[in-house]
ZARO-252617 format. One line per 2 residues: number of its first residue (from 1); their letters; for each residue x, z negated, y of C-alpha. Coordinates in nm, 3 decimals. Each point is the difference from the previous one (the first is absolute). Last residue first. Layout:
residues N
NUM = A = X:Z:Y  ... .
END
This chain:
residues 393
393 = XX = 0.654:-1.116:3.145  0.333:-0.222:0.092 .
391 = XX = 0.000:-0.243:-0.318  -0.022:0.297:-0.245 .
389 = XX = 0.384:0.098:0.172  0.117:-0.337:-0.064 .
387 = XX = -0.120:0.002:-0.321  0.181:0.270:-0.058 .
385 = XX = 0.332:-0.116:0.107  -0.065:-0.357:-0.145 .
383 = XX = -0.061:0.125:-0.373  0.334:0.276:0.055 .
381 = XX = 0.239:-0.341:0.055  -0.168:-0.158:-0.246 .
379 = XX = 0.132:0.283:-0.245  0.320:0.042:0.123 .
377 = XX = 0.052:-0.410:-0.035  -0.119:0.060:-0.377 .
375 = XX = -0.304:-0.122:-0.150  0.046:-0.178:-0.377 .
373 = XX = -0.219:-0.259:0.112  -0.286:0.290:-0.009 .
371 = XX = -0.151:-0.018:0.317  -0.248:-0.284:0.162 .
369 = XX = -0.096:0.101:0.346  -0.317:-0.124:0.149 .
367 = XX = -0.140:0.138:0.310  -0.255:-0.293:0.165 .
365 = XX = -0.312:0.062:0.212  -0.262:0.011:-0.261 .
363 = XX = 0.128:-0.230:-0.282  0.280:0.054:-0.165 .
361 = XX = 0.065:0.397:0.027  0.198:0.214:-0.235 .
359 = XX = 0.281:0.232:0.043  0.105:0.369:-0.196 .
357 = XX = 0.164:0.242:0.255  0.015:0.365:-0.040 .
355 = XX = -0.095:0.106:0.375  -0.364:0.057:-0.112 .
353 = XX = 0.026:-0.404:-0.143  0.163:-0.122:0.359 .
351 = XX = -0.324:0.139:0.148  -0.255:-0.177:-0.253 .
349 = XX = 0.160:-0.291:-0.006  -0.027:-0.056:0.380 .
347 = XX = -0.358:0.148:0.028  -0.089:-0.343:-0.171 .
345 = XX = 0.291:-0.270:0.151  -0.286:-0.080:0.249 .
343 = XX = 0.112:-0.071:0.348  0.212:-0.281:0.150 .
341 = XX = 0.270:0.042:-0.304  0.116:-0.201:-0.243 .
339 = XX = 0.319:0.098:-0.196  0.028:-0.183:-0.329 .
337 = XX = 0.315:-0.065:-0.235  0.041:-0.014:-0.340 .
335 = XX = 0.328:0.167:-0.049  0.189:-0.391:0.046 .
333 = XX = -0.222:-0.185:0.179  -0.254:0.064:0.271 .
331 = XX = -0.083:0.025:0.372  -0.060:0.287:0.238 .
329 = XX = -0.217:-0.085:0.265  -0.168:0.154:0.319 .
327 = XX = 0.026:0.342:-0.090  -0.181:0.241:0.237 .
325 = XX = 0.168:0.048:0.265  0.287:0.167:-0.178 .
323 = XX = 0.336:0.046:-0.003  0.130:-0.110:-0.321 .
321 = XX = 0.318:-0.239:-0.038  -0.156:-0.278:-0.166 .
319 = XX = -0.071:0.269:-0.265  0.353:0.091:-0.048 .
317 = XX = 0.139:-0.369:-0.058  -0.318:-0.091:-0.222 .
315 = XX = 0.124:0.297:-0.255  0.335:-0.105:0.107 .
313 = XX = -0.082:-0.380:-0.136  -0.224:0.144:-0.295 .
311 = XX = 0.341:0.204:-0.059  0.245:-0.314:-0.035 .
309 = XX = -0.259:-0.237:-0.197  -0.124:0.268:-0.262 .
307 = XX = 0.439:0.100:-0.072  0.041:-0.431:-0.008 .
305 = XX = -0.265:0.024:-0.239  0.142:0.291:-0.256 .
303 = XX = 0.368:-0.184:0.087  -0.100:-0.306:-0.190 .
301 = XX = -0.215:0.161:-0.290  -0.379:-0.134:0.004 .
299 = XX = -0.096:0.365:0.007  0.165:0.190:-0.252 .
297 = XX = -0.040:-0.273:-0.265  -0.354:-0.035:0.119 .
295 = XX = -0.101:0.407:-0.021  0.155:0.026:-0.355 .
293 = XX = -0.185:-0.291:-0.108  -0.320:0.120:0.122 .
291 = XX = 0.039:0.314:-0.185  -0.031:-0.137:-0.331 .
289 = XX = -0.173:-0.248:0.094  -0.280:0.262:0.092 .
287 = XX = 0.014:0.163:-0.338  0.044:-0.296:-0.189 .
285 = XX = -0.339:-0.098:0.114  0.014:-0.312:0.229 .
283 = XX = -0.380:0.018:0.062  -0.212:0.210:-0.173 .
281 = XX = -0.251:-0.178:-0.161  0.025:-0.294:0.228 .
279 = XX = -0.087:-0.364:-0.040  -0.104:-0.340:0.140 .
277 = XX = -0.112:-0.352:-0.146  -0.021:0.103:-0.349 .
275 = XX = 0.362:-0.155:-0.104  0.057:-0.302:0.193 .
273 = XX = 0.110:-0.066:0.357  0.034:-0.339:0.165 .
271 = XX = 0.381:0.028:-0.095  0.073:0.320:0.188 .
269 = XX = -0.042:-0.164:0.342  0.199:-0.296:-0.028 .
267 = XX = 0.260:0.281:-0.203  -0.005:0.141:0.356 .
265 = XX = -0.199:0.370:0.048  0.103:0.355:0.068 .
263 = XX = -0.273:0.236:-0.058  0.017:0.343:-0.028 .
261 = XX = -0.138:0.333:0.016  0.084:0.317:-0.112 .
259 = XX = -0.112:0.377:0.004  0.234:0.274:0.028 .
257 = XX = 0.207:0.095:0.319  0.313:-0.141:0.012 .
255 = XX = -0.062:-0.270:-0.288  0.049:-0.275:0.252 .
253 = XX = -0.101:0.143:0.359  -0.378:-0.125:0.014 .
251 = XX = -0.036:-0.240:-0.191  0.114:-0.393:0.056 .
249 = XX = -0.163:-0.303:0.054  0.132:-0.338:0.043 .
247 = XX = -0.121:-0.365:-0.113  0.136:-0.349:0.066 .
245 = XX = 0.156:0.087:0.307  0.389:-0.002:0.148 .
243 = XX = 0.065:-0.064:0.355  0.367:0.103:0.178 .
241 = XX = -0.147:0.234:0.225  0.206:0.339:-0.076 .
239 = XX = -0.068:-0.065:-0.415  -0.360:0.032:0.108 .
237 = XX = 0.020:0.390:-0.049  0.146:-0.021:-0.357 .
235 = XX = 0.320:0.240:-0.069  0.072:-0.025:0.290 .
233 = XX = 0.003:0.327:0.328  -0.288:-0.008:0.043 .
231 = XX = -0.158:0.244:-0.245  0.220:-0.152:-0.248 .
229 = XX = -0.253:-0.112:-0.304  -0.263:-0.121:0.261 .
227 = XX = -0.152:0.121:0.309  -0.290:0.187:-0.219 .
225 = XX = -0.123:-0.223:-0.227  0.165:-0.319:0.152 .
223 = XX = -0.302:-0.229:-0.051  0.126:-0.324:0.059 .
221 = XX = -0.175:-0.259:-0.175  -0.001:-0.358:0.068 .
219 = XX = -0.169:-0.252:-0.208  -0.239:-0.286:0.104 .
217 = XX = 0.118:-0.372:-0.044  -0.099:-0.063:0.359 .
215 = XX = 0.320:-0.151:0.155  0.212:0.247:-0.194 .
213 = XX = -0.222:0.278:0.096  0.047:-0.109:0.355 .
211 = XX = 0.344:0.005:-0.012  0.051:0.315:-0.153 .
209 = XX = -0.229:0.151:0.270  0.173:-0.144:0.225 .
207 = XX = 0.332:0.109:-0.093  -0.228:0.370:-0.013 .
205 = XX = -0.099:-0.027:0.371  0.363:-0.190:0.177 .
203 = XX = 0.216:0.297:-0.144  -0.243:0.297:0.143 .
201 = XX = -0.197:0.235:-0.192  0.059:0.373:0.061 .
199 = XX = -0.257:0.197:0.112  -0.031:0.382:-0.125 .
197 = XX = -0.317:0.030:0.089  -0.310:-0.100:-0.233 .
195 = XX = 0.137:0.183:-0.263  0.340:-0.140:0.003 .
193 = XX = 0.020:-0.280:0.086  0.307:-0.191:-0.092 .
191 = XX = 0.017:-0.276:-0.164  -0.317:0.042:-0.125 .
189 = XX = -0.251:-0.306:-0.044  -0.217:-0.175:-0.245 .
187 = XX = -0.037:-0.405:-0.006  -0.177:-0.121:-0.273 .
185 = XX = -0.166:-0.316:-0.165  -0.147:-0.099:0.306 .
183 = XX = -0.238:-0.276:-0.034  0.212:-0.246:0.152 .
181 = XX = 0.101:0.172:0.310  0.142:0.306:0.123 .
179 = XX = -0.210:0.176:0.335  0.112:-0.272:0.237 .
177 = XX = 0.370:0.060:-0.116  -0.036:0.325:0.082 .
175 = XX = -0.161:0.002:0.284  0.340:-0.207:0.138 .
173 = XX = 0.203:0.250:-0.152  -0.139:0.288:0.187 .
171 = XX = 0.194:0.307:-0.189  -0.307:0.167:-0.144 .
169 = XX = -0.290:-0.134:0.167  -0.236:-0.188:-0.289 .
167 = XX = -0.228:0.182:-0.239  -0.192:-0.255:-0.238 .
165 = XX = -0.063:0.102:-0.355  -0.284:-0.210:-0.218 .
163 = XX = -0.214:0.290:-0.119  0.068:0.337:-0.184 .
161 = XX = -0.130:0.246:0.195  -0.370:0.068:0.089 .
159 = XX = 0.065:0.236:0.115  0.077:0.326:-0.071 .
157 = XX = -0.058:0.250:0.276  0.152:-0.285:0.229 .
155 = XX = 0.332:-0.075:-0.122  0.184:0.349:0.071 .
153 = XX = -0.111:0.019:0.386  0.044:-0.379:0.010 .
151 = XX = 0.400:0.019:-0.049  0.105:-0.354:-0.122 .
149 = XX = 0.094:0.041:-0.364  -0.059:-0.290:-0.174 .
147 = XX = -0.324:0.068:-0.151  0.148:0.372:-0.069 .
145 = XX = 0.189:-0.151:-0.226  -0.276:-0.179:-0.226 .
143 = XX = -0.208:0.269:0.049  0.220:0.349:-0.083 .
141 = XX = 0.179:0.144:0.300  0.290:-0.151:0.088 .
139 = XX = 0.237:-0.294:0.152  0.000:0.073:0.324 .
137 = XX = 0.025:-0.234:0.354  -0.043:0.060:0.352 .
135 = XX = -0.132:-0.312:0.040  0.068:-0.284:-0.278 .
133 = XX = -0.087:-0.113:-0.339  -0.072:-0.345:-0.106 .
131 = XX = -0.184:-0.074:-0.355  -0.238:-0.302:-0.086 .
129 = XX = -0.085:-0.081:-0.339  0.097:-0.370:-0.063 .
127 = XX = -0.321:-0.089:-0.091  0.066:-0.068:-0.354 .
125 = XX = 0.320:-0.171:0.080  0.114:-0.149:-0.328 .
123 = XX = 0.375:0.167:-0.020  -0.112:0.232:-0.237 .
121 = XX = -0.293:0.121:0.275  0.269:0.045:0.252 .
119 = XX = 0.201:0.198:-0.195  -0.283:0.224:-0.147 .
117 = XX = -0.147:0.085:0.410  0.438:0.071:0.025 .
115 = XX = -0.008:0.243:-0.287  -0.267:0.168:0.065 .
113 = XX = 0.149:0.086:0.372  0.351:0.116:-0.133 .
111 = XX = -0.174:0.232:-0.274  -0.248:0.136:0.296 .
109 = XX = 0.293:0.060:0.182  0.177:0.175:-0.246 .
107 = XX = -0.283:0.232:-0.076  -0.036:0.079:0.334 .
105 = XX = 0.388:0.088:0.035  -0.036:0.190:-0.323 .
103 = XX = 0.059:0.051:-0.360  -0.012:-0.326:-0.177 .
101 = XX = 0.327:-0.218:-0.104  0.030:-0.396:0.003 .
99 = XX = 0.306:-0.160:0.082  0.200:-0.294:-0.134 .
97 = XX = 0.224:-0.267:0.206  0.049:0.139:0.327 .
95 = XX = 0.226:-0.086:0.309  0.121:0.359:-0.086 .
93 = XX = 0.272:0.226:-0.149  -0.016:-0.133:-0.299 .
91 = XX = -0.369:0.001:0.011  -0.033:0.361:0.063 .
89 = XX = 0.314:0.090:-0.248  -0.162:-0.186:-0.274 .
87 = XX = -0.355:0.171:0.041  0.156:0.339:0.040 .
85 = XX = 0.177:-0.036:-0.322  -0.283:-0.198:-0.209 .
83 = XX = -0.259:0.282:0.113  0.305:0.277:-0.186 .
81 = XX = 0.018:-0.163:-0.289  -0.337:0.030:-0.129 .
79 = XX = -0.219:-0.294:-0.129  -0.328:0.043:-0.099 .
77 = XX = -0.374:-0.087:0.080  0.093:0.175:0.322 .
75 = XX = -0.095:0.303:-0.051  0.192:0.313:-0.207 .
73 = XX = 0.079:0.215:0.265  0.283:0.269:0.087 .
71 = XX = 0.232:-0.012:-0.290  0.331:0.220:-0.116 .
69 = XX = -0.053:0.348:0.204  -0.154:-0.189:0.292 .
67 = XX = 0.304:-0.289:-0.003  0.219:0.345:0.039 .
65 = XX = -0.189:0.198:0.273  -0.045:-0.302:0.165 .
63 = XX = 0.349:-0.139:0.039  0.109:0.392:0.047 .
61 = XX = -0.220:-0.030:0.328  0.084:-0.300:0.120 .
59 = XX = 0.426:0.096:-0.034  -0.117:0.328:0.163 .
57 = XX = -0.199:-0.105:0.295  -0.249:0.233:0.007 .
55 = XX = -0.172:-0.107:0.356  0.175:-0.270:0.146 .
53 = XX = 0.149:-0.318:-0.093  -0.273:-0.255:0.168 .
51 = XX = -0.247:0.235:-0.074  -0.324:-0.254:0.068 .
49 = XX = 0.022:-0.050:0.375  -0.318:0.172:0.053 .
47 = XX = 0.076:0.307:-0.193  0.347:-0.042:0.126 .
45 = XX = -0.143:0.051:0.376  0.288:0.149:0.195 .
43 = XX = 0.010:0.269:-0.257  0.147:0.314:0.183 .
41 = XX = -0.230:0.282:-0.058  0.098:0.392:-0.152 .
39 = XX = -0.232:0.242:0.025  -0.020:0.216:-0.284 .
37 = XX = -0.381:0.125:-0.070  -0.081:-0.290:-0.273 .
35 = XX = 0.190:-0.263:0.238  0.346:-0.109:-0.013 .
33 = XX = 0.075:-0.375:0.016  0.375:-0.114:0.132 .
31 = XX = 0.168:-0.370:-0.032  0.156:0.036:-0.314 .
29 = XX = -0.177:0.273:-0.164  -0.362:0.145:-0.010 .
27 = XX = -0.217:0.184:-0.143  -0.379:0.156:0.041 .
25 = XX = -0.136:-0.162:0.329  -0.365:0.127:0.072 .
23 = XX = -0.083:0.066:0.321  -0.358:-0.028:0.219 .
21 = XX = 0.025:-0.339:0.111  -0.143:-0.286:-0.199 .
19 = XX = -0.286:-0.176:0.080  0.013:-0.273:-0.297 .
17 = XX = -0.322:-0.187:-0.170  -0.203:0.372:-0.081 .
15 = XX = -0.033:-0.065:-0.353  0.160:0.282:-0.143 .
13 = XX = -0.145:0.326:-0.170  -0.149:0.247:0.257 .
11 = XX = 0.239:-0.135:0.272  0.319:0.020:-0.192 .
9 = XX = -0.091:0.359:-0.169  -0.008:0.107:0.366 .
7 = XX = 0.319:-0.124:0.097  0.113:0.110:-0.345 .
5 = XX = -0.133:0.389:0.105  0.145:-0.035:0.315 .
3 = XX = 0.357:-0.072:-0.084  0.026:0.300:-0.271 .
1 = X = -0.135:-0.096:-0.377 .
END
């Protein structure tokens, strides 16, 4: 089929959830899509900061092609080697004790907010349901997740939502500790924003938070779906502010593309949890590990993260330098970084996209750039030049 004959397969057969624009991407390598008629894109977007290597990486690649041709799925009612390798190099490499595998950042979330409601209850609290979230915040789509995500325009057509979650302001640490109290029994928050933003937390908010928890006997769960696993410049976002929780999520960029989710939990965590109380077909399939591991060793390397640390600092360096009315922040960390602008970011995108430039918004009036961490200088260098340009239409 030729581009408009998919487009037009797409909207006879899809649900119609995404407005997409009228391309269709058919390969891609490193940091560089091609469309079905040839034109080439810089990926500023990494499939939503997903492709943490790049499109068709070669090590991830032959790490799939391989674990495909030996075993792809066999549930987890059994034991495969690969699950037990990314599980020990996640909690080796964490403050964690055991993790839990699904395949999503929703799915992840929901895990991490189960298993606090079942912590509480084994510790006696039977009301001991509450859960604090915060503005700006997003932790998914399905119920439970979307319960604590704060954005009203994705809430509304489905409520009612799961009950007990209070929003407070994200970085107010006062609020916050009027929000946490005894029947809290979590405490859900990004590091960084990403969705809602690109908003960093600060120092004072998540030791807070910590401390607060630790008054409270509620757990704390930082959901570092898509600022985690190097995006920042760490391996773990919150490794920057010193705090560690009691749950963390993961997704996103771990398998490089395929499905995964995970939890990260403490063994105080893991021991209220018995065979039965959650599951997932499909989760940690040797398949995904397979890949997974491949994309952490590459990752959590020394020099990888100092390499993420020294261009999201140019990347921030060049955009700082921009001449235009219009921005009236950049902020971010490592090669997740936001530009918000006094306008919407809408005709933006769509501008820098004819001029063969991938970027997503966060929120209406803020560009967010999250490339491939295997970006080069030359290639952040092109980003800014033609955003620049989409910035003076």
């Amino acid at each position: 089929m030729n581009t408009n004959e998919i487009i037009s397969a797409e909207r006879r057969y899809l649900v119609q959830t995404y407005v997409r624009p009228d391309m269709v991407l058919s390969h891609g390598e490193g940091c560089t899509l091609w469309d079905c008629d040839g034109r080439r894109y810089l990926d500023f977007m990494a499939g939503i900061a997903v492709v943490a290597l790049g499109h068709a990486d070669a090590e991830w690649a032959a790490a799939v092609q391989a674990q495909a041709g030996r075993l792809a799925h066999v549930s987890n009612l059994f034991h495969t080697a690969p699950h037990v390798e990314l599980a020990r190099r996640l909690v080796e490499n964490s403050f964690a004790d055991r993790v839990f595998f699904g395949n999503s950042g929703s799915e992840a979330n929901e895990a991490a907010l189960k298993f606090a409601r079942k912590a509480a209850k084994a510790a006696g609290h039977e009301g001991k349901t509450g859960i604090v979230a915060f503005t700006g915040s997003f932790h998914g789509r399905t119920m439970g997740a979307l319960a604590v995500t704060a954005k009203e325009a994705y809430r509304a057509p489905f409520a009612p939502l799961v009950p007990g979650v209070t929003f407070a302001p994200f970085n107010d640490v006062e609020a916050a500790r009027a929000a946490i109290g005894p029947d809290t029994c979590a405490v859900i928050v990004e590091p960084v924003q990403g969705e809602g933003g690109v908003n960093p937390a600060t120092g004072d908010f998540l030791q807070a938070l910590r401390a607060a928890c630790d008054e409270h006997g509620a757990l704390l769960i930082f959901d570092e779906v898509q600022c985690g696993l190097g995006r920042t410049g760490t391996l773990w976002a919150h490794e920057a502010y010193g705090v560690a929780p009691d749950m963390m999520t993961l997704a996103k960029p771990l398998a490089n593309g395929l499905p995964i989710g995970v939890v990260l939990v403490t063994e105080a965590v893991a021991g209220v949890l018995q065979p039965g109380d959650h599951g997932s077909t499909f989760g940690a399939g040797p398949l995904v590990c397979a890949a997974a591991c491949v994309v952490f060793d590459r990752v959590s390397a020394p020099a990888f993260l100092a390499d993420v640390r020294e261009k999201g600092a140019y990347l921030l360096e060049r955009l700082n330098a921009l001449d235009s009315p219009h921005i009236t922040a950049v902020r971010g960390c490592g090669l997740l970084v936001g530009v918000e602008l006094d306008e919407p970011v809408a005709p933006i995108l769509a501008a820098a996209r004819e001029r063969g430039l991938l970027i997503i918004n966060a929120g209406t009036h803020v560009i967010r750039l999250a490339p491939p961490l295997v970006v080069t200088k030359e290639q952040i260098d092109e980003a800014v030049e033609l955003l620049a340009v989409s910035l003076k239409l």
